[in-house]
C-alpha positions as CSV (number, residue, x, y, z in Angstrom):
1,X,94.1,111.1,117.3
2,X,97.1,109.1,119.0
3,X,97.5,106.8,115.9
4,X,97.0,106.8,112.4
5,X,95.4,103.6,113.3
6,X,92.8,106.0,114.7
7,X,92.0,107.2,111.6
8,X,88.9,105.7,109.6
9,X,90.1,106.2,106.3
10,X,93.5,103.5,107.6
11,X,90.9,100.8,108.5
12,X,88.6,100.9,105.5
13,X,92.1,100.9,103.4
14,X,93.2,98.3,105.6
15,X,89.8,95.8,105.8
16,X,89.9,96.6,101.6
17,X,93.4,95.6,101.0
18,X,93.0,92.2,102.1
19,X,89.3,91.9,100.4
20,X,91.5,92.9,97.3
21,X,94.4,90.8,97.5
22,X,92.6,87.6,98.1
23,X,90.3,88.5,95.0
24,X,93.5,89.0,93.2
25,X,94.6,85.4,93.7
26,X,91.2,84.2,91.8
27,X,92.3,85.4,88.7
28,X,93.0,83.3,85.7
29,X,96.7,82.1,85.8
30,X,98.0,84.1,82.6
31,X,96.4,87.5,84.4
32,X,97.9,86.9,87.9
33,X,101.2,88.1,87.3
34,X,100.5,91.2,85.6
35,X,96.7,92.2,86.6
36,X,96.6,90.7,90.0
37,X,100.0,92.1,91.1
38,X,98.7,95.9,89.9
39,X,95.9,95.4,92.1
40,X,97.7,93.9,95.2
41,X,100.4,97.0,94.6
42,X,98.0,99.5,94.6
43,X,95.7,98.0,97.4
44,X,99.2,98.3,99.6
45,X,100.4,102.0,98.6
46,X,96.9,103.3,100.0
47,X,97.3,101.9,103.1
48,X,101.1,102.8,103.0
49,X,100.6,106.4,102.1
50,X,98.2,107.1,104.7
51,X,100.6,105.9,107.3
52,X,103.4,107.5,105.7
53,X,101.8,110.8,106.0
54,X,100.5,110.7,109.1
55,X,103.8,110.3,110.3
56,X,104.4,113.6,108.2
57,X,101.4,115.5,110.1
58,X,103.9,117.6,111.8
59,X,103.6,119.5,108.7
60,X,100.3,119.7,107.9
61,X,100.7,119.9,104.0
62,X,102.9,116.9,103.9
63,X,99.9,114.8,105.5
64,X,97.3,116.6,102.8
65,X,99.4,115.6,100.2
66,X,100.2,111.7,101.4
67,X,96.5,111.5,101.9
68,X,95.7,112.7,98.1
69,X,98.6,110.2,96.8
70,X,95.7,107.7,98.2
71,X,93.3,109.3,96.8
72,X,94.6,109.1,93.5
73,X,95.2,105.4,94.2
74,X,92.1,104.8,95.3
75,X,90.9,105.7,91.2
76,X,93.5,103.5,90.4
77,X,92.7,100.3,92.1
78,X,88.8,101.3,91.1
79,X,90.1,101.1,87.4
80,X,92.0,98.0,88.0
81,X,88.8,96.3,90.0
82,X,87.0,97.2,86.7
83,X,89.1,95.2,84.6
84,X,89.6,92.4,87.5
85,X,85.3,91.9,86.9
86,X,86.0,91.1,83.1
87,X,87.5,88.2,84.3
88,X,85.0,86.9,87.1
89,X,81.9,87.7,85.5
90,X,82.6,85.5,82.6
């Protein structure tokens, strides 16, 4: 692994990040703001905290722990998608 943008996990976060941020910009207008920007956010801090700990792997616990920040993000934009399908399914 020469890169982190070796790693599989970067460009599935990567390829969803921009799936999730042009859905985001669909929303109604009065949701945009509030519900599109959570979604856009965490979209980004996957993606972010993947890189940012690969450039930790020196230290191998620092990388384990930057990839479970993601993780946890992951959840959180799955909860926030949830919510984002009130709003195109009606």
């Amino acid at each position: 692994m020469k890169s982190y943008k070796d790693l599989e996990v970067y460009s599935l976060s990567l390829e969803l990040f921009y799936k999730c941020h042009s859905m985001s910009l669909k929303l109604p207008k009065h949701e945009l703001y509030e519900l599109g920007s959570q979604l856009r956010r965490s979209a980004d801090s996957v993606t972010t905290n993947i890189v940012e700990g690969y450039g930790r792997k020196r230290y191998k616990a620092n990388f384990i722990k930057f990839l479970t920040y993601s993780w946890q993000v992951v959840w959180k934009r799955y909860f926030t998608l949830r919510k984002f399908q009130n709003f195109i399914l009606k």
